[in-house]
C-alpha positions as CSV (number, residue, x, y, z in Angstrom):
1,X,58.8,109.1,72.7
2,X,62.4,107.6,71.6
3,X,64.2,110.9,72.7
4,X,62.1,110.2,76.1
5,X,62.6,106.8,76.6
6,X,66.7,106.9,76.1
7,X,67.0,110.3,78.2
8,X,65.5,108.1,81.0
9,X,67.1,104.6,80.6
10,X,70.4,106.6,81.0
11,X,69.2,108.7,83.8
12,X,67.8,105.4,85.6
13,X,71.6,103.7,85.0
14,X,73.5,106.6,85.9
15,X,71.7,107.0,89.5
16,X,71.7,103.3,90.0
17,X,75.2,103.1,89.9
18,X,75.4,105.8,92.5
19,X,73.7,103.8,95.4
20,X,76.3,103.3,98.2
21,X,76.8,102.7,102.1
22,X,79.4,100.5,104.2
23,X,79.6,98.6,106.9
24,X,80.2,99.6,111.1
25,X,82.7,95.7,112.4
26,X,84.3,96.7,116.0
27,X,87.1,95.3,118.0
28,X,86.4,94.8,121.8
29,X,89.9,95.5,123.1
30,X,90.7,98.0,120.2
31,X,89.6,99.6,116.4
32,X,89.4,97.4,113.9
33,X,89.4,98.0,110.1
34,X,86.1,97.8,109.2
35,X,84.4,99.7,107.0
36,X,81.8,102.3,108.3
37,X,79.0,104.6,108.9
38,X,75.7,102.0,109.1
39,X,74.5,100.1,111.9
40,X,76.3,97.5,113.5
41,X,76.6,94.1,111.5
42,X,75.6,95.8,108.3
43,X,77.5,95.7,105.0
44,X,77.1,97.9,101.9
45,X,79.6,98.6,99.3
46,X,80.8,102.2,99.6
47,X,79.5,104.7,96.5
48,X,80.9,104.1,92.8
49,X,82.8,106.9,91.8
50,X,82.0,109.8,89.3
51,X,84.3,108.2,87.0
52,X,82.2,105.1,87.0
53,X,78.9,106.7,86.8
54,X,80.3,108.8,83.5
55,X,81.5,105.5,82.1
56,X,78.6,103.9,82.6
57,X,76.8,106.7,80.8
58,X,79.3,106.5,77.7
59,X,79.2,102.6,77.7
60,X,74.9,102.6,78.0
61,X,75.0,105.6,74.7
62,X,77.1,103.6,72.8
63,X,74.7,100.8,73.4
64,X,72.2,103.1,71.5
65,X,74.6,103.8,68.5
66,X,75.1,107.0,70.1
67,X,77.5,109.7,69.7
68,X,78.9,110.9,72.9
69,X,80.6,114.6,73.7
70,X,82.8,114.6,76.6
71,X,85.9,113.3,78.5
72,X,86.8,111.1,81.8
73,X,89.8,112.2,83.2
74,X,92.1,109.4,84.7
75,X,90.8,110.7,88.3
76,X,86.9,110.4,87.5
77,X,87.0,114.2,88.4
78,X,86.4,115.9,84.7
79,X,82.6,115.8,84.4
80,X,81.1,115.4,80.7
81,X,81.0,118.2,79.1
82,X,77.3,119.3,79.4
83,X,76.6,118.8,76.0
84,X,74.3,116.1,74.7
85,X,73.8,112.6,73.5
86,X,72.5,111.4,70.2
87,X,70.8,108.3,70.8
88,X,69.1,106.6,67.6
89,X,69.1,110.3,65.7
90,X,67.3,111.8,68.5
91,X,68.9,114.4,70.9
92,X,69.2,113.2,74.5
93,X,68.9,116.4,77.4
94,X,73.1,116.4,78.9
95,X,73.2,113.6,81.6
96,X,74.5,116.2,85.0
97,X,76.3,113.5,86.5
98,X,77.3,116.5,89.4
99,X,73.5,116.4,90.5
100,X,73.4,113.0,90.4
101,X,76.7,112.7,92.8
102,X,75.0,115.5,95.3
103,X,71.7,113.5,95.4
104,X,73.1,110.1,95.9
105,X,75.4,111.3,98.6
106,X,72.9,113.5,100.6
107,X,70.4,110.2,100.9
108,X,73.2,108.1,101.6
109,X,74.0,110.9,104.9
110,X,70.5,110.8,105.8
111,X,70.4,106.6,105.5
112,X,73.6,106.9,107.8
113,X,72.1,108.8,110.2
114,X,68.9,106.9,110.6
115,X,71.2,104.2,110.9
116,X,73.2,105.8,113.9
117,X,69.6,106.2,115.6
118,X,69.5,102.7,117.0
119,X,73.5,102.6,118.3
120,X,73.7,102.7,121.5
121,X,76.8,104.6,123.1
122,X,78.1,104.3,126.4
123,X,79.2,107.2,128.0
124,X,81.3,106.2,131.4
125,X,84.3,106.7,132.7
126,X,85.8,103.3,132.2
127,X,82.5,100.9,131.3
128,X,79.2,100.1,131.6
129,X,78.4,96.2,132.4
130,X,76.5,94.1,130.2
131,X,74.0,92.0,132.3
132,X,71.7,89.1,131.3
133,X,68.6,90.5,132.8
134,X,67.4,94.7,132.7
135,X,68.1,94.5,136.5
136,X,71.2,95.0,138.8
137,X,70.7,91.7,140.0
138,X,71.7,90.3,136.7
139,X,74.4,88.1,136.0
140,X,77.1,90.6,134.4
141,X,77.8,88.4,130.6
142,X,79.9,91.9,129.5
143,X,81.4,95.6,129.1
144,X,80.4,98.0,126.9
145,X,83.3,100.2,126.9
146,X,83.2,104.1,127.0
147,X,81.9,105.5,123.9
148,X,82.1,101.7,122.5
149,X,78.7,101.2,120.3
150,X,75.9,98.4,120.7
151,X,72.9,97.9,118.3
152,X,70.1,99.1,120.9
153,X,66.6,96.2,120.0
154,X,64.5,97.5,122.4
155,X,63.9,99.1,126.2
156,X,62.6,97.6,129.6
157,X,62.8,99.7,132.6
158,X,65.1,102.4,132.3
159,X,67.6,99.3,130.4
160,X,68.4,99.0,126.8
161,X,68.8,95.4,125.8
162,X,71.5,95.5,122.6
163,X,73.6,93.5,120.4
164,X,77.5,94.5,120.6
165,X,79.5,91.7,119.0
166,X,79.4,88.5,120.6
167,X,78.1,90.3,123.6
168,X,74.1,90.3,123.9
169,X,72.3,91.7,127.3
170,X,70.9,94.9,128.8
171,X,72.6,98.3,129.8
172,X,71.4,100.6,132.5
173,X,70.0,103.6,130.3
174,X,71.3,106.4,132.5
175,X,75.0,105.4,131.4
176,X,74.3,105.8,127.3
177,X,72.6,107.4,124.1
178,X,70.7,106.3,121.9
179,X,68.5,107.6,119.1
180,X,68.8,111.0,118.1
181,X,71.5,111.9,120.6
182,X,73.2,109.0,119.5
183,X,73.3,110.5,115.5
184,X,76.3,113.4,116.0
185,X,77.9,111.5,118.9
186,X,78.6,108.6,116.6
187,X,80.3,110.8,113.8
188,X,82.4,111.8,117.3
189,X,83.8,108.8,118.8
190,X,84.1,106.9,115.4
191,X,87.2,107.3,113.4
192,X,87.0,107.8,109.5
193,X,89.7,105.4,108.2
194,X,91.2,104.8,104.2
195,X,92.6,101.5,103.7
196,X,94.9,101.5,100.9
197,X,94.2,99.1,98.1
198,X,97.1,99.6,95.7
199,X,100.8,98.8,95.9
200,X,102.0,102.3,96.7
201,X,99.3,105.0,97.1
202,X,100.7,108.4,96.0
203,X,99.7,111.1,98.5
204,X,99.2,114.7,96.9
205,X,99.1,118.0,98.2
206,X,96.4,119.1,96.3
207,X,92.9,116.9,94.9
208,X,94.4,116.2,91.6
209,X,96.9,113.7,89.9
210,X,98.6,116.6,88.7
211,X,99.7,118.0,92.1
212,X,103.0,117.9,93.7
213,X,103.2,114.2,95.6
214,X,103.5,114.6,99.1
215,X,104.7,111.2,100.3
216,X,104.1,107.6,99.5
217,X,102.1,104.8,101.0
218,X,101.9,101.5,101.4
219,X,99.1,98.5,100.8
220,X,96.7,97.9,103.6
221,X,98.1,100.9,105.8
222,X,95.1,102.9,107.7
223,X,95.0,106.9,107.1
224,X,92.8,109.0,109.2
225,X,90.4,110.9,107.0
226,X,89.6,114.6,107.7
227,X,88.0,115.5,104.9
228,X,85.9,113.9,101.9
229,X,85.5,115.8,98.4
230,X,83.9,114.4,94.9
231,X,86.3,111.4,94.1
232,X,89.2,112.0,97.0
233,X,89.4,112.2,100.5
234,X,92.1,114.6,102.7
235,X,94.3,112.7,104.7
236,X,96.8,112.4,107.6
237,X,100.5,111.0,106.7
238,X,103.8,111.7,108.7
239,X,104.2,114.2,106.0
240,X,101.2,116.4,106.7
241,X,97.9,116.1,105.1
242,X,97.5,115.5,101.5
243,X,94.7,114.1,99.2
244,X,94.4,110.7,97.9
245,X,92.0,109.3,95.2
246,X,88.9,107.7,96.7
247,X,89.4,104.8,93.9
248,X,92.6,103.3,95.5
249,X,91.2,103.5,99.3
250,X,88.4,101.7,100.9
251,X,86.8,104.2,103.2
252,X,85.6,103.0,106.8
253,X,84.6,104.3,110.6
254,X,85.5,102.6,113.5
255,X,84.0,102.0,116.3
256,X,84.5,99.9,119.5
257,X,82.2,97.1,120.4
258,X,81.5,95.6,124.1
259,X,83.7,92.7,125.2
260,X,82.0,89.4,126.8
261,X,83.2,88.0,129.4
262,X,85.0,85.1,127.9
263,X,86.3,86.9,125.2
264,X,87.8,89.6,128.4
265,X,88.8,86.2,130.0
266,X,90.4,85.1,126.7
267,X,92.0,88.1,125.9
268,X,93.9,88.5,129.4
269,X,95.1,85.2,128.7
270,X,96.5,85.6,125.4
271,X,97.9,89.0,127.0
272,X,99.9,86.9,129.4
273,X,101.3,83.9,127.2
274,X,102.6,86.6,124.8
275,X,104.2,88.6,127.4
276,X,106.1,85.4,128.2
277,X,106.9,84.5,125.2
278,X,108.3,87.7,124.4
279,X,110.5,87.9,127.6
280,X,112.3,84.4,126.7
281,X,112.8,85.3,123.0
282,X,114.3,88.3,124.7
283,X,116.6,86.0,126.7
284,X,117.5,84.0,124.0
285,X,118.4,87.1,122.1
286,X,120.6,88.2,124.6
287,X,122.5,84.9,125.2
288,X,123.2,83.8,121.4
289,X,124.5,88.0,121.2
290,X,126.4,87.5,124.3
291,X,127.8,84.2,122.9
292,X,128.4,85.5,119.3
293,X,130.6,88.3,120.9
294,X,128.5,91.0,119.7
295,X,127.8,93.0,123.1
296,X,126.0,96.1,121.2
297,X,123.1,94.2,119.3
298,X,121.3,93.7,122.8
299,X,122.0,95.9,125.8
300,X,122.0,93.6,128.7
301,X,118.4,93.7,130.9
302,X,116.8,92.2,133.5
303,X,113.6,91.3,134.3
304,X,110.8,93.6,133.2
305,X,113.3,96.1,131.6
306,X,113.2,94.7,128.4
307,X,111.0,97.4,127.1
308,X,113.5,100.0,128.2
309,X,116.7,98.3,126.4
310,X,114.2,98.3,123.3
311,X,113.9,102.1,123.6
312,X,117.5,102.3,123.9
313,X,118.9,99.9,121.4
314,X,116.5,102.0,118.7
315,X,118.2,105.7,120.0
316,X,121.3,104.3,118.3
317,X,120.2,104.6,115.0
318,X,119.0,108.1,115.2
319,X,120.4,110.0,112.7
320,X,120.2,107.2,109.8
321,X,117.8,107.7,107.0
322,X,114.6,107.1,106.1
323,X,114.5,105.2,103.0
324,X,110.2,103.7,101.6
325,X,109.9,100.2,102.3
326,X,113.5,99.4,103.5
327,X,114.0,98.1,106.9
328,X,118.1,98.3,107.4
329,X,118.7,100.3,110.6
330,X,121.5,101.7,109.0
331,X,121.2,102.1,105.7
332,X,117.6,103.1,105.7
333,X,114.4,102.0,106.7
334,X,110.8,103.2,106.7
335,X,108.4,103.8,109.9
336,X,107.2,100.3,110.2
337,X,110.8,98.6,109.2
338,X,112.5,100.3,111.8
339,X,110.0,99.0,114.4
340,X,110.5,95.6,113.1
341,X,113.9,95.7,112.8
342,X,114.6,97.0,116.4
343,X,112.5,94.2,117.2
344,X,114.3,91.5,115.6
345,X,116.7,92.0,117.7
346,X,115.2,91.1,120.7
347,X,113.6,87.6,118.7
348,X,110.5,89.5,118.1
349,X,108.6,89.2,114.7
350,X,106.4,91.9,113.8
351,X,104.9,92.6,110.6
352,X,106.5,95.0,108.1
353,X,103.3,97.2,108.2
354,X,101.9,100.4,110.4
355,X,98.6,98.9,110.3
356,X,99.5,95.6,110.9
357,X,101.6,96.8,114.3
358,X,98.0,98.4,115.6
359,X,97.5,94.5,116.8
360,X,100.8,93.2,117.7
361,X,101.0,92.8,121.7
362,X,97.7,94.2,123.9
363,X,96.4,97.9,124.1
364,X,97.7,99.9,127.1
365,X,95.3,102.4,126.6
366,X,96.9,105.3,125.4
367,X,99.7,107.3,126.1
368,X,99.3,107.4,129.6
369,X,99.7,104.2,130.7
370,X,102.8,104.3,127.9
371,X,106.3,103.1,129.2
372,X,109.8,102.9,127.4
373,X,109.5,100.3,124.5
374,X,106.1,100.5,123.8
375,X,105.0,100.7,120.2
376,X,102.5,104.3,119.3
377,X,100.5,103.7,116.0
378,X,99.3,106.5,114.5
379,X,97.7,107.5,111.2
380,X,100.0,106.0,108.8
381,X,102.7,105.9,111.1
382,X,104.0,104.2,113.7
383,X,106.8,104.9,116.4
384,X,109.2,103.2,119.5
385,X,108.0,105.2,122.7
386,X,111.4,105.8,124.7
387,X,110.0,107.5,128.4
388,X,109.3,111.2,129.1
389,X,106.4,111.8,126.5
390,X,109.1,111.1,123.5
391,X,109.1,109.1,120.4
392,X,111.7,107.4,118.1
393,X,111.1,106.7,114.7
394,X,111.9,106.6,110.9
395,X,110.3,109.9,110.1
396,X,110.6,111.0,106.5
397,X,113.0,110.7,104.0
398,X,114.1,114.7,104.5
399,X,114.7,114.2,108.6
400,X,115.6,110.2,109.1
401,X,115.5,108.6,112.2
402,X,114.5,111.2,114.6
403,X,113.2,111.8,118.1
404,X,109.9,113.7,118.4
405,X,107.3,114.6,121.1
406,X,104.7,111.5,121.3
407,X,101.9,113.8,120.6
408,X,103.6,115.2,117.7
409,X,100.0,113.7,116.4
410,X,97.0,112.1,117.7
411,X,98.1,108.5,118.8
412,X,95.5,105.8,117.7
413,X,96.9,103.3,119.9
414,X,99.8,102.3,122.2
415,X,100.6,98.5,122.1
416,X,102.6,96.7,124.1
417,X,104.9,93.6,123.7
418,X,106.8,92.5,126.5
């Protein structure tokens, strides 16, 4: 009876401890960082590692006066050694904290993708409107973007009526997917996203801590996921993909929620002043350079070629290194302290961070609509478009400040300031 009763009180805490899930927040204009894979407006904490489960095994046996066979590597990968637990004198059956992993994470899939059953998707060429009645008739109160998500509540007539944000009305059925179609399409048009939650998050070439490190990464940056193993995930950097420990990320999917139309009305707004304000601090710039006797630091513009003198001004330093976390144009500076330096120049703060650039200015929608000046965010990275489908940035510490082909990599946005 004792040998039962311990087996199952660690069993019980072991698989408690694996319970997980996350939460689906979307931006109307753009991806957010959010975390993921629920329905919209939920929150779960994503799964506790295998490390934590085996600790929590160890701390509940020693709780019992037991002896405990076994290691936890610094990882959480190194699983205990399959041999057993004395508990009060009697022998405990090996905990297989493996199983336990597989189990957790197939029912948290399956929870997922009950979950994806009741988004609705849009799938458009530009949008579907929102309207306040199931009826074309309807006041429009919004836009559900293409392959933007809403939480569907129920159907009238051929019309979903869902929740997308702020934005809460019905959508003409023939324009979206919902319920099982909805399940696979969702894993599609979301993005899988690790935050970083440490200072500098080593990136490896291989899932272990003993592997060669591929390149370096800094707090709150956004890496697209590709992959997901026990305890790491497989990631995109300017350096190629590497593996990073799942306990210094937070893991999330993005998706893109409708816009109302007084948040579209807002947002144009904001769009506008900003513009504005960037074109003066522009001026300015290029007066207090012009008085200064300092004719290089600016190129001289007019009008709505700011963007293009940006471009240019940031082709000078090609050739200067790339040094991790520095932001001197000539002396060195990484991806996101080039941007801001070039920037500076033209009495333009932006943050010193590639995540943080992915909502500086307004969304242009994509390379296409891309002009010279524009900032391209990608995984990790982020770059100065200069015209003809090309790229300037702070690469990697072996090739500096280079020019590159803008889809080098997959964009995740284009942003633009003036």
């Amino acid at each position: 009876m004792a040998r039962f009763a311990g087996k199952t009180a660690i069993c019980a805490m072991a698989a408690a401890m694996l319970v997980s899930g996350s939460k689906i927040t979307v931006g109307a204009t753009g991806l957010t960082s959010m975390l993921p894979a629920a329905g919209l407006g939920l929150e779960l904490s994503e799964g506790q590692s295998v490390k934590t489960v085996k600790e929590g095994v160890i701390s509940k046996a020693k709780q019992n006066n037991a002896s405990v066979s076994g290691t936890v590597s610094e990882n959480g990968l190194s699983v205990l050694e399959n041999k057993s637990i004395t508990v009060d004198k009697e022998i405990v059956e090996p905990v297989d904290t493996q199983a336990l992993l597989e189990e957790a994470k197939s029912k948290e899939t399956k929870a997922e993708e009950e979950k994806f059953k009741s988004l609705v998707i849009a799938q458009v060429n530009d949008y579907v409107n929102v309207r306040d009645i199931p009826s074309e008739e309807g006041e429009i109160v919004g836009k559900l973007y293409d392959e933007s998500v809403g939480h569907f509540e129920e159907e009238v007539d051929g019309w979903y009526r869902i929740v997308s944000g702020s934005c809460i009305g019905y959508v003409k059925g023939e324009y979206c997917v919902t319920g099982e179609d909805a399940v696979e399409l969702a894993k599609e048009v979301g993005i899988r996203l690790a935050t970083v939650t440490t200072t500098t998050l080593k990136v490896r070439e291989e899932p272990s801590t003993e592997a060669t490190v591929l390149g370096l990464v800094p707090i709150e940056d956004e890496l697209i996921v590709s992959e997901e193993l026990d305890g790491w995930v497989k990631v995109d950097i300017e350096e190629g993909f590497g593996y990073v420990s799942t306990d210094y990320v937070s893991l999330s999917t993005e998706f893109i929620e409708a816009e109302s139309k007084e948040e579209e009305e807002a947002r144009l707004e904001k769009e506008r002043r900003e513009r504005e304000a960037a074109r003066e601090a522009a001026a300015r710039a290029r007066t207090e350079s012009s008085s200064s006797g300092n004719k290089q630091a600016v190129p001289a513009v007019s009008g709505d070629g700011t963007g293009s003198s940006v471009a240019q001004y940031a082709l000078q330093f090609v050739g200067n290194p790339y040094v991790y976390g520095g932001t001197s144009l000539t002396n060195g500076a990484d991806c996101s302290g080039f941007v801001m330096s070039v920037y500076a120049n033209f009495g333009i703060s932006l943050p010193h961070s590639s995540a943080g650039d992915r909502n500086v200015g307004y969304d242009v929608g994509g390379l296409d609509n891309a002009i010279p000046g524009d900032i391209v965010c990608y995984s990790g990275h982020v770059a100065i478009y200069i015209g003809n489908g090309q790229i300037v940035h702070a690469s990697t510490a072996r090739t500096g400040i280079i020019v590159s082909s803008a889809t080098y990599r997959q964009p995740l946005c284009v942003r633009r300031i003036f």
